[in-house]
N, C-alpha and C positions, 0 to 999 in steps of 0.2 A: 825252496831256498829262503830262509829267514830273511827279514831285510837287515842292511848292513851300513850300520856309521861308522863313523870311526869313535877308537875309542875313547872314551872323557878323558878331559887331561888331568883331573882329580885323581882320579884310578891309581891305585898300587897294587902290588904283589899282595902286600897284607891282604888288602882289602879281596881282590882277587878269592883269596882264603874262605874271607869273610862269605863274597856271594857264592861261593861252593858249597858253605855251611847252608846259609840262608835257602836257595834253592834246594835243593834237598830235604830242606824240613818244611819246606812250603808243599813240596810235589806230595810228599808223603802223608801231612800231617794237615794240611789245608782241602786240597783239590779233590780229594776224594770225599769229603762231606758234605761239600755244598747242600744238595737237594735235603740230606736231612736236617741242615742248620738252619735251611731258609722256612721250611716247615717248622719248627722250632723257636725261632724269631733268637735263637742265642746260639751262638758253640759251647762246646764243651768244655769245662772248665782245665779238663786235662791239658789242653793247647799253651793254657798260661803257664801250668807247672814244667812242661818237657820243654818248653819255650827257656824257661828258668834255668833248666839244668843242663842244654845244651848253650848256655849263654847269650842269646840273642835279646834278651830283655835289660834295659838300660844301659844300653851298648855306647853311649857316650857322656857316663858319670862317671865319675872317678873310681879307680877302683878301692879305694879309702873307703866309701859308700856300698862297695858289694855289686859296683857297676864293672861295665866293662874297660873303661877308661880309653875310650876310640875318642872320635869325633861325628860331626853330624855328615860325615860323609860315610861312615859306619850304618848310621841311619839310614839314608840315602840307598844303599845296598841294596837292604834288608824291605823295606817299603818298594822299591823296584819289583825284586822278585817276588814277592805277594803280589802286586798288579797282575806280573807275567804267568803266575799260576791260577789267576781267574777268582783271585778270595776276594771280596772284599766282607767278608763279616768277622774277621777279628780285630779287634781297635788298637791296635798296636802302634799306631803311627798318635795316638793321643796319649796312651800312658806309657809310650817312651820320650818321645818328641815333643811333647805338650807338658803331662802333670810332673814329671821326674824332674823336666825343668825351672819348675816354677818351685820346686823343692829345693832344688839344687839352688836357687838363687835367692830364696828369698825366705826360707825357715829357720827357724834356729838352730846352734850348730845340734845339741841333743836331739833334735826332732829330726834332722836329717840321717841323724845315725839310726833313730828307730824308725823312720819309714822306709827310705830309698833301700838297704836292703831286702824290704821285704816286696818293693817294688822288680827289683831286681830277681828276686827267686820265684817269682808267678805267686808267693804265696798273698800278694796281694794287688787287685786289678784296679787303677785308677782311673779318675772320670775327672773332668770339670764343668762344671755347672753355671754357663751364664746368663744362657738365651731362658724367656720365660714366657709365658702363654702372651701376653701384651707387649713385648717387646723384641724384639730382634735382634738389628744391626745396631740400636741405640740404646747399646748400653747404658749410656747416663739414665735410663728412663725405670731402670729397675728398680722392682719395689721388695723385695725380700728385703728383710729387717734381723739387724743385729744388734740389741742394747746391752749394753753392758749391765752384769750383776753379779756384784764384788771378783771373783779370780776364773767368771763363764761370760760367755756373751749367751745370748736367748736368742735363738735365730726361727723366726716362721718366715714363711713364703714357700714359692713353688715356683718348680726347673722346670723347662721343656725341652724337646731333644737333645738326652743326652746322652754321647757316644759312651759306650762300657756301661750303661745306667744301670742294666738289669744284673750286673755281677760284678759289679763295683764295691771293693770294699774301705776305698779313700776316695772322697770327691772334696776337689780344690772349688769353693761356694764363691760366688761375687756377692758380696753381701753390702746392705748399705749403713753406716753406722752413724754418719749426718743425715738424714732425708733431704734437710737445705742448702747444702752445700755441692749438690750440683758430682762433676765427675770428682769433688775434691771431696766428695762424701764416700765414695766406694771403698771398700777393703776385699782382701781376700780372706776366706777363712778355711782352715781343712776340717771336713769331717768326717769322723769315722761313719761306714754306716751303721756299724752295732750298736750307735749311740740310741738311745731312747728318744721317742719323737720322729727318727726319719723314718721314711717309710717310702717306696716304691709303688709310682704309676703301677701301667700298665704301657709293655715294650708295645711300639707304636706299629703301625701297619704302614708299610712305607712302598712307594712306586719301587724302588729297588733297593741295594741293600738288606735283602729279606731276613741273610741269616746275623745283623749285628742288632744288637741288643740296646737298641736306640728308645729309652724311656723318659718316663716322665720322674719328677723326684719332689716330695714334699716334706716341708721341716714346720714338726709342730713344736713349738716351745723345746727345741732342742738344745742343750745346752752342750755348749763346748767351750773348754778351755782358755783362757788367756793368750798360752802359751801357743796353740793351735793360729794364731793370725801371722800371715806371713807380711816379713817387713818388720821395723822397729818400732812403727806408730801405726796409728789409726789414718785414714784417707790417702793412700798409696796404692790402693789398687787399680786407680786406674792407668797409673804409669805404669805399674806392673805388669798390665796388658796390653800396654801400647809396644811396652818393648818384648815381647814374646812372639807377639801375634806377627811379623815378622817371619821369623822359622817357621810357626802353623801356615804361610800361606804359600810358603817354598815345598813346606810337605804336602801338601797340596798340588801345588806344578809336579814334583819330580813324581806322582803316584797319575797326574793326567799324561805325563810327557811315556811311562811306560806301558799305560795302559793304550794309547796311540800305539805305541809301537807293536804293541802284542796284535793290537785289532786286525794289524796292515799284517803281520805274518801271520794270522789265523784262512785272513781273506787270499792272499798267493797260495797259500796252499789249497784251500778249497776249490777255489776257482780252476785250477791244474788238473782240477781231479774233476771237478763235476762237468759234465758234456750237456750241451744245449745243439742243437741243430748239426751235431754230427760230429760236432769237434768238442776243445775244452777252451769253456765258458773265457778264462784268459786270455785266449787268441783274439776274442772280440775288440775292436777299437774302444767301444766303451768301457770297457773294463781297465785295458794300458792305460788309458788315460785318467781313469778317475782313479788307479793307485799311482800312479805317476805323481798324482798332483798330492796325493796323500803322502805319500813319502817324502816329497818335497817340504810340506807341510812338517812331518814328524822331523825332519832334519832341520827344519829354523829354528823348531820349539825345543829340539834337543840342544841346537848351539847358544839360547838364550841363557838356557836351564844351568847348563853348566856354566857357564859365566856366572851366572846368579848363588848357584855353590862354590866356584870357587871365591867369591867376593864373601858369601856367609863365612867360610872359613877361615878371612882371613878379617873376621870382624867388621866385614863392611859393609853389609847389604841392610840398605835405610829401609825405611816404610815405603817411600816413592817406588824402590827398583823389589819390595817383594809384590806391590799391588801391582806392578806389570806384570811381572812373570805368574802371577795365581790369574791375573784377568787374559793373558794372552794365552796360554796355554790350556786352560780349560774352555774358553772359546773353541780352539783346536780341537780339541778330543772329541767335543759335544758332535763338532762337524764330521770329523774325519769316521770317527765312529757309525754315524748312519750314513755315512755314504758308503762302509766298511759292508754293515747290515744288507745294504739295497742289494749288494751284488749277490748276499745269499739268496736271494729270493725270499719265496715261501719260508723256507728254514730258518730264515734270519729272524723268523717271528716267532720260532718254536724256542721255549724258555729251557729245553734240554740241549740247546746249540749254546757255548760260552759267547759267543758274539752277541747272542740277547741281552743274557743278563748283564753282560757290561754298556750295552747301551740304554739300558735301564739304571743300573749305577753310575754313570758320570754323568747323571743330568744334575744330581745334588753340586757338583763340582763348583757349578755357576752360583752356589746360593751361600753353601755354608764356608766359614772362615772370613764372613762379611760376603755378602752378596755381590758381583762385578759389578753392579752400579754404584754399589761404596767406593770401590777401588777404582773406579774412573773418576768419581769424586777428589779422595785422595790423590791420585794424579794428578787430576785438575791444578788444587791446592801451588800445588807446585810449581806451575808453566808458567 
């Protein structure tokens, strides 16, 4: 018996639809590749195109753009059931929720009409590029360079971990265009990658996440357009990030908040079934008890989460209430998850059981979209 909340109060019929489509093309087109993808260190580029043409890609742009014209509770759905189907190596939750938006907000009207649909058809897979081998969570510290020369900017430096890197064919660049000016120096820049000059790491070897395409990216004297900077001026990017990075850290909670849930119905059902001293391994007091407290667990992070979307949707969720919900709930998962693990035993450590691999995938949970020591910081800020 699955575990069982009640249902989000976000939820509609549509939507309903929506996670019908969504599961369906996760069970089919996700869960059965794993082992090949994570050997692979990429999926298969096919994922973006059927992804495309059964409509789940930029499920909340307008459909003026060649989007779907939903909402981020559309989102939400779609990121859900890929937890629940055990994937985590397709990037979907970055180039729908991440770079479509930074499009959709901040490029020119012509630029949005020639990217976001191609963002939208798989025919092209988006990244953004902020973190870099000496910097991290501090941003302002970045040294990749964009000088302007007459209607290109000149962009060298170099990315690190970046999601979609290896099959990325638009990466949204944090570039810096004052070096002296501090976070009032940053912009954002789009670049193709067929541009001359970039060029691709090598996809990184990571504790989990085996099969995404998590690389490195380097920009030699690459030139890119004028027209290519999002925003009106020069030195905007970092408010462009302040206000984005907001929704990255709610995609983040709602892919921890279903990945808890999944753990906890992998673990009832195993437990039902597998027998230890005569009986099944669930009848044990230890075991009620530490899903007990898991569930409990998954049902506060559930009732947060949803509060926290339904306030995103209704344009409210500040930086204070997304770095709660990215810091509480992936705390959760990191927990619930290996106490999910212990109860398999031995098998909890065999990497052909899904309960492994996902306790190997959300430990990045705690780091990336700012690290939860930022976001207690950012809290802090506030009390």
């Amino acid at each position: 018996m699955p575990l069982q909340n009640p249902r989000s109060s976000w939820m509609t019929e549509e939507l309903d639809d929506v996670r019908d489509l969504a599961r369906t093309f996760c069970r089919n087109e996700l869960t059965p590749y794993q082992a090949r993808w994570a050997e692979q260190k990429h999926i298969d580029r096919r994922v973006w195109e059927k992804a495309g043409e059964v409509g789940l890609l930029a499920l909340s742009i307008p459909e003026a753009y060649g989007g779907g014209g939903g909402t981020f509770a559309h989102e939400a759905v779609l990121y859900e059931e890929q937890a629940r189907a055990g994937d985590s190596a397709w990037g979907v939750t970055v180039h729908n929720g991440i770079v479509a938006h930074y499009l959709l907000a901040y490029a020119a009207e012509e630029k949005k009409r020639e990217w976001l649909p191609k963002l939208a058809s798989g025919e092209y897979v988006g990244a953004i590029a902020m973190t870099e081998p000496g910097t991290g969570s501090d941003l302002q510290s970045i040294t990749t360079r964009a000088v302007r020369d007459g209607d290109h900017y000149v962009v060298n430096g170099a990315k690190t971990f970046i999601t979609n890197g290896g099959l990325a064919d638009l990466v949204v660049v944090a570039v810096k265009t004052d070096p002296d000016a501090g976070a009032k120096g940053i912009s954002l820049l789009v670049v193709e990658t067929s541009t001359p000059g970039f060029r691709r790491g090598r996809v990184l070897d990571k504790i989990g996440m085996h099969g995404q395409d998590t690389a490195e990216l380097f920009f030699d004297d690459v030139r890119v357009p004028v027209g290519n900077l999002l925003g009106d001026a020069e030195g905007q990017g970092f408010v462009q990030l302040m206000q984005q990075l907001p929704q990255e850290r709610l995609i983040i909670a709602v892919t921890a908040v279903a990945g808890m849930e999944s753990a906890i119905d992998q673990t009832i059902a195993y437990t039902k079934e597998r027998t230890a001293f005569g009986r099944p391994v669930f009848t044990f007091q230890n075991t009620k008890f530490t899903l007990a407290e898991a569930a409990t667990e998954a049902a506060v992070a559930r009732a947060f989460l949803d509060q926290c979307i339904e306030r995103h949707l209704r344009g409210e969720l500040d930086v204070q209430g997304a770095a709660m919900v990215k810091l509480w709930t992936t705390e959760r998962v990191n927990k619930v998850v290996d106490d999910c693990l212990q109860l398999f035993g031995g098998y909890g450590y065999m990497t052909e059981y899904p309960i492994a691999r996902a306790w190997a995938d959300v430990r990045i949970s705690r780091i990336f979209g700012g690290t939860n020591e930022i976001m207690k910081d950012i809290i802090s800020r506030t009390l």
